[in-house]
SEFIZA-3560 file (N, C-alpha, C; in Angstrom, 3 decimals):
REM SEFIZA-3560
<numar><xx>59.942</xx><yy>169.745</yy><zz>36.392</zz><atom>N</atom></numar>
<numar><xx>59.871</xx><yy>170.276</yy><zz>35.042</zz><atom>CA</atom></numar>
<numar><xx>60.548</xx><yy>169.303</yy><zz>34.076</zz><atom>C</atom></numar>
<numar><xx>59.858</xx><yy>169.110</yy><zz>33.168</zz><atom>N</atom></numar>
<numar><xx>60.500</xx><yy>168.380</yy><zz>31.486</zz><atom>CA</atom></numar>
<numar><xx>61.743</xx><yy>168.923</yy><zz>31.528</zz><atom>C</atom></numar>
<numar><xx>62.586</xx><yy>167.855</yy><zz>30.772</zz><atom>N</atom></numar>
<numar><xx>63.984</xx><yy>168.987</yy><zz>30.289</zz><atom>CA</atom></numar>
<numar><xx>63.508</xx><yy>169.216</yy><zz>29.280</zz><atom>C</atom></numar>
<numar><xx>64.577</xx><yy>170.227</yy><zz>28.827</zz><atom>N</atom></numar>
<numar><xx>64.388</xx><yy>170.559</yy><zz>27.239</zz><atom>CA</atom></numar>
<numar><xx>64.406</xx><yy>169.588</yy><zz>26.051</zz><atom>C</atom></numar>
<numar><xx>65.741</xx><yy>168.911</yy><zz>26.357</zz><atom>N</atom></numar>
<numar><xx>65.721</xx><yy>168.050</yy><zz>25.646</zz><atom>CA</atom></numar>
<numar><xx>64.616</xx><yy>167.138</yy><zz>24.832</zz><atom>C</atom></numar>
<numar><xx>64.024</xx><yy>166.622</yy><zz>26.697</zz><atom>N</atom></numar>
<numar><xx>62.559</xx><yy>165.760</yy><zz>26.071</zz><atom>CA</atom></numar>
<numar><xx>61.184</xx><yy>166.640</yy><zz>25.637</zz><atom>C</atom></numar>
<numar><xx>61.151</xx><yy>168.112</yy><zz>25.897</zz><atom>N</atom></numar>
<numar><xx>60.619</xx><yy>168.979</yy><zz>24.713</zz><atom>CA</atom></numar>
<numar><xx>60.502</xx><yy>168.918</yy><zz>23.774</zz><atom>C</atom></numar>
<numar><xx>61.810</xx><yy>169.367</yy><zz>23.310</zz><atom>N</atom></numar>
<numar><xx>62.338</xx><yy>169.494</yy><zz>21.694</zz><atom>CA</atom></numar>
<numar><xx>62.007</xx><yy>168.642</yy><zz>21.068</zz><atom>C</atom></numar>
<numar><xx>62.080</xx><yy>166.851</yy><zz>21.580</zz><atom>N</atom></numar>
<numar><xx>61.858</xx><yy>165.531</yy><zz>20.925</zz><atom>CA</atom></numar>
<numar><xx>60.383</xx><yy>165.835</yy><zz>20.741</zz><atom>C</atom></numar>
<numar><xx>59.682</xx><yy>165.859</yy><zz>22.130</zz><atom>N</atom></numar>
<numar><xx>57.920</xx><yy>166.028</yy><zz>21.906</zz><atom>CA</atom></numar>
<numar><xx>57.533</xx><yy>166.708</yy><zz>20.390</zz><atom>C</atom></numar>
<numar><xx>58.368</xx><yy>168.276</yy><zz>20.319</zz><atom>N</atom></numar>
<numar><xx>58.024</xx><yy>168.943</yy><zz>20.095</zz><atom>CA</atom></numar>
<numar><xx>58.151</xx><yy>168.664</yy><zz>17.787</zz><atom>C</atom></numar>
<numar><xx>59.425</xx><yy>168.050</yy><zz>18.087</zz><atom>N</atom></numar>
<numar><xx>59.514</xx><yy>167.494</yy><zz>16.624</zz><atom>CA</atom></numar>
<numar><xx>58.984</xx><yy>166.052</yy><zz>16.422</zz><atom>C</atom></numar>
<numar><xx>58.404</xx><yy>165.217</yy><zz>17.188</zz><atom>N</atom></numar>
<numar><xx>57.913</xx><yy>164.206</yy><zz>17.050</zz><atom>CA</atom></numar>
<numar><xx>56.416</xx><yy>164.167</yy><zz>16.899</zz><atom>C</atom></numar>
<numar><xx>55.945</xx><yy>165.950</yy><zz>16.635</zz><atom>N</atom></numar>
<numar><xx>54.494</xx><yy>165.980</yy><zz>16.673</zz><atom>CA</atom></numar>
<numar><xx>54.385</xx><yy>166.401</yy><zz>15.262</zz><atom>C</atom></numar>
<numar><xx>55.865</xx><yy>166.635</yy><zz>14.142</zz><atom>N</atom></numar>
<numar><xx>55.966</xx><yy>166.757</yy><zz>12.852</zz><atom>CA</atom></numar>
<numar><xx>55.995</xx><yy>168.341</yy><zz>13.028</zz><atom>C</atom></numar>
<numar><xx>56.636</xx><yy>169.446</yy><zz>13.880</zz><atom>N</atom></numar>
<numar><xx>56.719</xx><yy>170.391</yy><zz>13.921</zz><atom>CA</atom></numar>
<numar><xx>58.434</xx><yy>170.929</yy><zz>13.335</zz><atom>C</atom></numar>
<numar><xx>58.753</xx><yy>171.731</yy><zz>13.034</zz><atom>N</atom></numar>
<numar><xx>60.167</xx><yy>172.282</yy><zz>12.560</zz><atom>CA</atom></numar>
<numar><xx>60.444</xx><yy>172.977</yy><zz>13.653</zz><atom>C</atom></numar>
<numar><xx>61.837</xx><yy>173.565</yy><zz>14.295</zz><atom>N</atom></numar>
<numar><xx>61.943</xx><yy>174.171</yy><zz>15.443</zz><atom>CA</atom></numar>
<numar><xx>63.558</xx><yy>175.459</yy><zz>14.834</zz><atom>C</atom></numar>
<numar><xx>63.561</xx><yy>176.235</yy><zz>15.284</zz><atom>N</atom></numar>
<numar><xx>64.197</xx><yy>177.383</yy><zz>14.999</zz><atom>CA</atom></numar>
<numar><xx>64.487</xx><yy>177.603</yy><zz>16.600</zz><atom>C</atom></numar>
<numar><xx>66.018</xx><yy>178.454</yy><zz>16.491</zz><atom>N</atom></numar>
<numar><xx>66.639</xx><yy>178.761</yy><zz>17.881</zz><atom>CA</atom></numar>
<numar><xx>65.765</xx><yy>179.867</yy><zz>18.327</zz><atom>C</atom></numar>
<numar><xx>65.242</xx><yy>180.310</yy><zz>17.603</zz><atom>N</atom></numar>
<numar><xx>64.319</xx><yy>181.331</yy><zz>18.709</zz><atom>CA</atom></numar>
<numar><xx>62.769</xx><yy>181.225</yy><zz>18.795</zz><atom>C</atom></numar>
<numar><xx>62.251</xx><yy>180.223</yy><zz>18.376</zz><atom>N</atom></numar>
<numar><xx>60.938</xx><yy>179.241</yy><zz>18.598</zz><atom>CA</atom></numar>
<numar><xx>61.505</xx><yy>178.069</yy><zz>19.837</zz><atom>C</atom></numar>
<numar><xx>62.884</xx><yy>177.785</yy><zz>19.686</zz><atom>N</atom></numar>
<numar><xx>63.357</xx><yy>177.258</yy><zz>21.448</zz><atom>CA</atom></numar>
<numar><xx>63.148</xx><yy>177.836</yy><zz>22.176</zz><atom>C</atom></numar>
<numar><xx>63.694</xx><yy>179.306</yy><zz>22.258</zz><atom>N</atom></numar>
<numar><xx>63.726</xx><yy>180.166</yy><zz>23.168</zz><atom>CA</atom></numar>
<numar><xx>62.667</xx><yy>180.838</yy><zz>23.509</zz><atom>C</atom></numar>
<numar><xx>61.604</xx><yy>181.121</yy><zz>23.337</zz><atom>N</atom></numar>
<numar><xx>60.474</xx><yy>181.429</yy><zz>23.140</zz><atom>CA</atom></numar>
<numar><xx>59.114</xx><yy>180.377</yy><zz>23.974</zz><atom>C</atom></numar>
<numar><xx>59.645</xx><yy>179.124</yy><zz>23.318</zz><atom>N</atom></numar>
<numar><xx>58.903</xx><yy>177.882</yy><zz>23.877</zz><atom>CA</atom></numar>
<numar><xx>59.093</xx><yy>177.515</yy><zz>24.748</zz><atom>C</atom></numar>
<numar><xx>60.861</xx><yy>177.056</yy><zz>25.101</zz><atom>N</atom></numar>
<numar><xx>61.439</xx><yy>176.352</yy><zz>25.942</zz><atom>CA</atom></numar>
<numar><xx>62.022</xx><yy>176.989</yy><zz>26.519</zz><atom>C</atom></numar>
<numar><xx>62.761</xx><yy>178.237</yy><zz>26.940</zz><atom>N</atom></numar>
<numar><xx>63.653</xx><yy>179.095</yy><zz>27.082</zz><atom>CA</atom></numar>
<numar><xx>65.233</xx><yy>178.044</yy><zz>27.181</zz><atom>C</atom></numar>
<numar><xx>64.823</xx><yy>177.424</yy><zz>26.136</zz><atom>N</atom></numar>
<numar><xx>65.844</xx><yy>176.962</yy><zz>25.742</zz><atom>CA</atom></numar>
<numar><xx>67.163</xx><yy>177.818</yy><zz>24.741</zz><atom>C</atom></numar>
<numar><xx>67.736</xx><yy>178.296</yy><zz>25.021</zz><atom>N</atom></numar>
<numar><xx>69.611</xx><yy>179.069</yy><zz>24.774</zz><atom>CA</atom></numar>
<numar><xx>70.042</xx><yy>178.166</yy><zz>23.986</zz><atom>C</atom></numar>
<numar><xx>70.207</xx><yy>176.992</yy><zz>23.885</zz><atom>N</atom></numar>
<numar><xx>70.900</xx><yy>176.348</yy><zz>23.201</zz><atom>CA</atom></numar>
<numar><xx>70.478</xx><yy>174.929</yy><zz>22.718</zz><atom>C</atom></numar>
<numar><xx>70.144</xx><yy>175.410</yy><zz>21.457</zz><atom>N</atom></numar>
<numar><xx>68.956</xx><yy>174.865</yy><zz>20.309</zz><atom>CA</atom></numar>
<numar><xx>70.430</xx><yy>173.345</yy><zz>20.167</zz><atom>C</atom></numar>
<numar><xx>70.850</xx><yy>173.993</yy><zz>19.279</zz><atom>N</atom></numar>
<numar><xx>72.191</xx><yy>174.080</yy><zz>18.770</zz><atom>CA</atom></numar>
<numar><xx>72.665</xx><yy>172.216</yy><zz>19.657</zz><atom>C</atom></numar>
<numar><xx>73.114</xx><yy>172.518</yy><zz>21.114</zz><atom>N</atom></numar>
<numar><xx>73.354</xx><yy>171.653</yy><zz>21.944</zz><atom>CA</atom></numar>
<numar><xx>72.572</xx><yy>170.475</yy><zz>22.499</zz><atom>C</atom></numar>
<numar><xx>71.284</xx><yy>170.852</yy><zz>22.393</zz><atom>N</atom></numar>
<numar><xx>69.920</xx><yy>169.933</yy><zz>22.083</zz><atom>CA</atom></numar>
<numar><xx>69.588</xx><yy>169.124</yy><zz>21.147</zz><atom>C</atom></numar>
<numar><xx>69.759</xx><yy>169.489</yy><zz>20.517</zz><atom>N</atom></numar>
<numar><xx>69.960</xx><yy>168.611</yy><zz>18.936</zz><atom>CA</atom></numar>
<numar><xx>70.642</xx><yy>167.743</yy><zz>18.800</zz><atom>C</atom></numar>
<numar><xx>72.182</xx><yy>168.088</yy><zz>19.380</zz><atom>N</atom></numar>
<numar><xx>73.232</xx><yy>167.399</yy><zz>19.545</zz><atom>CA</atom></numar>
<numar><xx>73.300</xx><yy>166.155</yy><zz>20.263</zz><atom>C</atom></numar>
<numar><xx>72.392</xx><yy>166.475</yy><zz>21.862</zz><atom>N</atom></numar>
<numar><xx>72.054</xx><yy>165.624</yy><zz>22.677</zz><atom>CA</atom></numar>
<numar><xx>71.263</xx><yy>164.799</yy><zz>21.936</zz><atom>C</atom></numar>
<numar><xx>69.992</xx><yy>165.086</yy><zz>21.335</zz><atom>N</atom></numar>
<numar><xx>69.360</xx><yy>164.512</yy><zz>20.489</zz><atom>CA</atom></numar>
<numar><xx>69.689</xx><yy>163.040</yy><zz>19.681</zz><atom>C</atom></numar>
<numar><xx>70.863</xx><yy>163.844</yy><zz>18.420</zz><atom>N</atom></numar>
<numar><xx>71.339</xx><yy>162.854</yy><zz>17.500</zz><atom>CA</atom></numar>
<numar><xx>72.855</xx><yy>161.854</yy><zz>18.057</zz><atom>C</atom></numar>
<numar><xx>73.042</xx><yy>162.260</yy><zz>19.418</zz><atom>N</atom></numar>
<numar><xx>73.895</xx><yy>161.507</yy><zz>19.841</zz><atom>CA</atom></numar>
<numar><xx>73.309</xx><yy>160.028</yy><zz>20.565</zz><atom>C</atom></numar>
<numar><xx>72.035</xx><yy>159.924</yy><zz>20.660</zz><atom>N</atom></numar>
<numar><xx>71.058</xx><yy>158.794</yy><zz>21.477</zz><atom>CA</atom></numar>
<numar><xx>70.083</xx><yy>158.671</yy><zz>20.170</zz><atom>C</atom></numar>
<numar><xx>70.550</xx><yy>158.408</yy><zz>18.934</zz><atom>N</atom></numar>
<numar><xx>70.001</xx><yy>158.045</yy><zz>17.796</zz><atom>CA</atom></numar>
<numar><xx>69.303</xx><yy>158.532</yy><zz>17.562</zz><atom>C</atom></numar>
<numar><xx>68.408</xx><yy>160.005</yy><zz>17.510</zz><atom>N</atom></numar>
<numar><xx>66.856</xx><yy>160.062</yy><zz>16.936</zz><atom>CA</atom></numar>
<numar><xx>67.494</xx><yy>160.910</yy><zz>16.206</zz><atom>C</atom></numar>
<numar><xx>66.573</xx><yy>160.308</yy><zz>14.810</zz><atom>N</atom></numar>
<numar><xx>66.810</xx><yy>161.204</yy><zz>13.371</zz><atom>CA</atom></numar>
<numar><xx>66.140</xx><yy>162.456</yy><zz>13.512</zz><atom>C</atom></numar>
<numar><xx>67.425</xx><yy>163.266</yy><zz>13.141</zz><atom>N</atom></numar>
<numar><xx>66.991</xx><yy>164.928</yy><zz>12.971</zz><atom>CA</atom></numar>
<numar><xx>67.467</xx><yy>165.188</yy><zz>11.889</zz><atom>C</atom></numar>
<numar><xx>67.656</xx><yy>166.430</yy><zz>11.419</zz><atom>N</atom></numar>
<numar><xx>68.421</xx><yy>167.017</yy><zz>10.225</zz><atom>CA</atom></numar>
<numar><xx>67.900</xx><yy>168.519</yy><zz>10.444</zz><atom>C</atom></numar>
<numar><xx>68.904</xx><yy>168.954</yy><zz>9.911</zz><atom>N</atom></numar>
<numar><xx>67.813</xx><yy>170.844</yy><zz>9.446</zz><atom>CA</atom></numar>
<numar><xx>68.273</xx><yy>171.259</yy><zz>8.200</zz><atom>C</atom></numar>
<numar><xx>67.880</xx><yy>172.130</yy><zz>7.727</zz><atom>N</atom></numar>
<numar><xx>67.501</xx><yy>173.248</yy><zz>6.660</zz><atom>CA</atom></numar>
<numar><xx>68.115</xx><yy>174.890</yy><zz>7.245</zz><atom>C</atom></numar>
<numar><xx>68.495</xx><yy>175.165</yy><zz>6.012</zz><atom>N</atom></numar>
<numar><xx>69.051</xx><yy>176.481</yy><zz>6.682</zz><atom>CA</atom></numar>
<numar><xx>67.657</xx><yy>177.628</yy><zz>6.006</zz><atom>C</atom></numar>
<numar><xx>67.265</xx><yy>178.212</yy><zz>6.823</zz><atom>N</atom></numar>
<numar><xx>65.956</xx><yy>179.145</yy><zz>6.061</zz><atom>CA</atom></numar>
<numar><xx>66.522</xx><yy>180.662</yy><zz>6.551</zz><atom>C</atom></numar>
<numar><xx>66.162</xx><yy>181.640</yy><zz>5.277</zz><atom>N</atom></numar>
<numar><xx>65.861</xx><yy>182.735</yy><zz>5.235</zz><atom>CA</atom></numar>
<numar><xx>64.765</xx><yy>184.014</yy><zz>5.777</zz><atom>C</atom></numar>
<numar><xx>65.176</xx><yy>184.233</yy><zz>6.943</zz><atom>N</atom></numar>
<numar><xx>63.755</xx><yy>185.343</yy><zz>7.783</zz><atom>CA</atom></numar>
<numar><xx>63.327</xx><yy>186.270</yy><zz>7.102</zz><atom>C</atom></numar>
<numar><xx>62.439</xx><yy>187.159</yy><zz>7.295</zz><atom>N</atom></numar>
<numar><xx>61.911</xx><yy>188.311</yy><zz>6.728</zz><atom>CA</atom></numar>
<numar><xx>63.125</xx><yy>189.232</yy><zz>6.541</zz><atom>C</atom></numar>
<numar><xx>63.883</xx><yy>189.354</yy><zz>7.735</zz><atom>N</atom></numar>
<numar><xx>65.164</xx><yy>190.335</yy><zz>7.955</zz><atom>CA</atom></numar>
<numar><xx>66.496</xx><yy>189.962</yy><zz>6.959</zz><atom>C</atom></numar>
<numar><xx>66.234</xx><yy>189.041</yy><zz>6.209</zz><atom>N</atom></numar>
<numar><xx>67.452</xx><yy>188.439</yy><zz>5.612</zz><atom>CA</atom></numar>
<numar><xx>68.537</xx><yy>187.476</yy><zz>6.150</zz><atom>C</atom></numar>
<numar><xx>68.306</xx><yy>187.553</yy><zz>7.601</zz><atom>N</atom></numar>
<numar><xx>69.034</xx><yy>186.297</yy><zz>8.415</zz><atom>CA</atom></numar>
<numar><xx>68.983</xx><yy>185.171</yy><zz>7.669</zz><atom>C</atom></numar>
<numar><xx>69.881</xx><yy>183.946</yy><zz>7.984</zz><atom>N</atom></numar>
<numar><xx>69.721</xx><yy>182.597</yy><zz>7.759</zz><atom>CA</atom></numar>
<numar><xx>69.966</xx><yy>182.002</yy><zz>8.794</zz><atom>C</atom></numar>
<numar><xx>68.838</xx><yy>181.274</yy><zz>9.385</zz><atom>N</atom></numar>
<numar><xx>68.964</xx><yy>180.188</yy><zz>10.728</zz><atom>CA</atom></numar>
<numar><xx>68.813</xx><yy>178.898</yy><zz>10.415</zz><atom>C</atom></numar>
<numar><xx>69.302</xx><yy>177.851</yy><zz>11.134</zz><atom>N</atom></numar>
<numar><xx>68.913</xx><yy>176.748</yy><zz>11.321</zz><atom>CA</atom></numar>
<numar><xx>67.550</xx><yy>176.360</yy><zz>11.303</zz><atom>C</atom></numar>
<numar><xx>66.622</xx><yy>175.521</yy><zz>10.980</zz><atom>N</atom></numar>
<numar><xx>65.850</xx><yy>174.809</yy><zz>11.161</zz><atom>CA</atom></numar>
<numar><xx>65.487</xx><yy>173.257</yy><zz>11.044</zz><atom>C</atom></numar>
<numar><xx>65.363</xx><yy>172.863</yy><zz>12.345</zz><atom>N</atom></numar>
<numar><xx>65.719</xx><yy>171.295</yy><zz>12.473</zz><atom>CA</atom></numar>
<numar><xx>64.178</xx><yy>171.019</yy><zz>12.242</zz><atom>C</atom></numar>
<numar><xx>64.532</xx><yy>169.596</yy><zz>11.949</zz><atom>N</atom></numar>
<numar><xx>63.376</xx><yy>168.651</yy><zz>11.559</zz><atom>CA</atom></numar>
<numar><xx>63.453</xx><yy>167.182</yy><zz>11.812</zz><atom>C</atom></numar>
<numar><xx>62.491</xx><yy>166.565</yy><zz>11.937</zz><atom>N</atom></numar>
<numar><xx>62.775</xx><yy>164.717</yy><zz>12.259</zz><atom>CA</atom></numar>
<numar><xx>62.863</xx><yy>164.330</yy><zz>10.833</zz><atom>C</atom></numar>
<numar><xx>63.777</xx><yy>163.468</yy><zz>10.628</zz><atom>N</atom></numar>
<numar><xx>64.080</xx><yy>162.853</yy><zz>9.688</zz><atom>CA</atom></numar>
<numar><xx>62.956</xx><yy>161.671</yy><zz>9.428</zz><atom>C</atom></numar>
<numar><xx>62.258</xx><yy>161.532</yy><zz>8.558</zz><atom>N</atom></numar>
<numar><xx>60.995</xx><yy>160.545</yy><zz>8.625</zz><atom>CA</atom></numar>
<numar><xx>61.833</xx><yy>159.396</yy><zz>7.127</zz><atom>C</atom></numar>
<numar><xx>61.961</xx><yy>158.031</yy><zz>7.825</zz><atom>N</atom></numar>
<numar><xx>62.653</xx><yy>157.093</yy><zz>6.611</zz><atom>CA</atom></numar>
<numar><xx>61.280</xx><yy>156.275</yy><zz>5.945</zz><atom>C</atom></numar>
//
């Protein structure tokens, strides 16, 4: 099996946005959060946005940083 990790990259390198429970859902990835991290620690540009749900929540939403 893929890790998550190289998911998540696939998954934002296809110009997609990713939310902790579009991880979990996709990847049964738990920890969006720590992925990311792994991510921007081996250089690949990310960033997120904090967005507003239907419910009034505010989550994270990461994105590839395009220069």
């Amino acid at each position: 099996m893929e890790s998550q990790t190289k998911m998540i990259k696939a998954h934002l390198e296809s110009g997609k946005t990713i939310t902790a429970i579009e991880a979990l859902s996709d990847y049964a990835c738990f920890r969006l959060a720590s992925r990311i991290s792994d991510l921007k620690q081996a250089g690949y540009p990310v960033d997120k946005t904090m967005i507003e749900l239907p419910n009034g929540k505010r989550v994270a939403q990461y994105f590839k940083v395009v220069s």
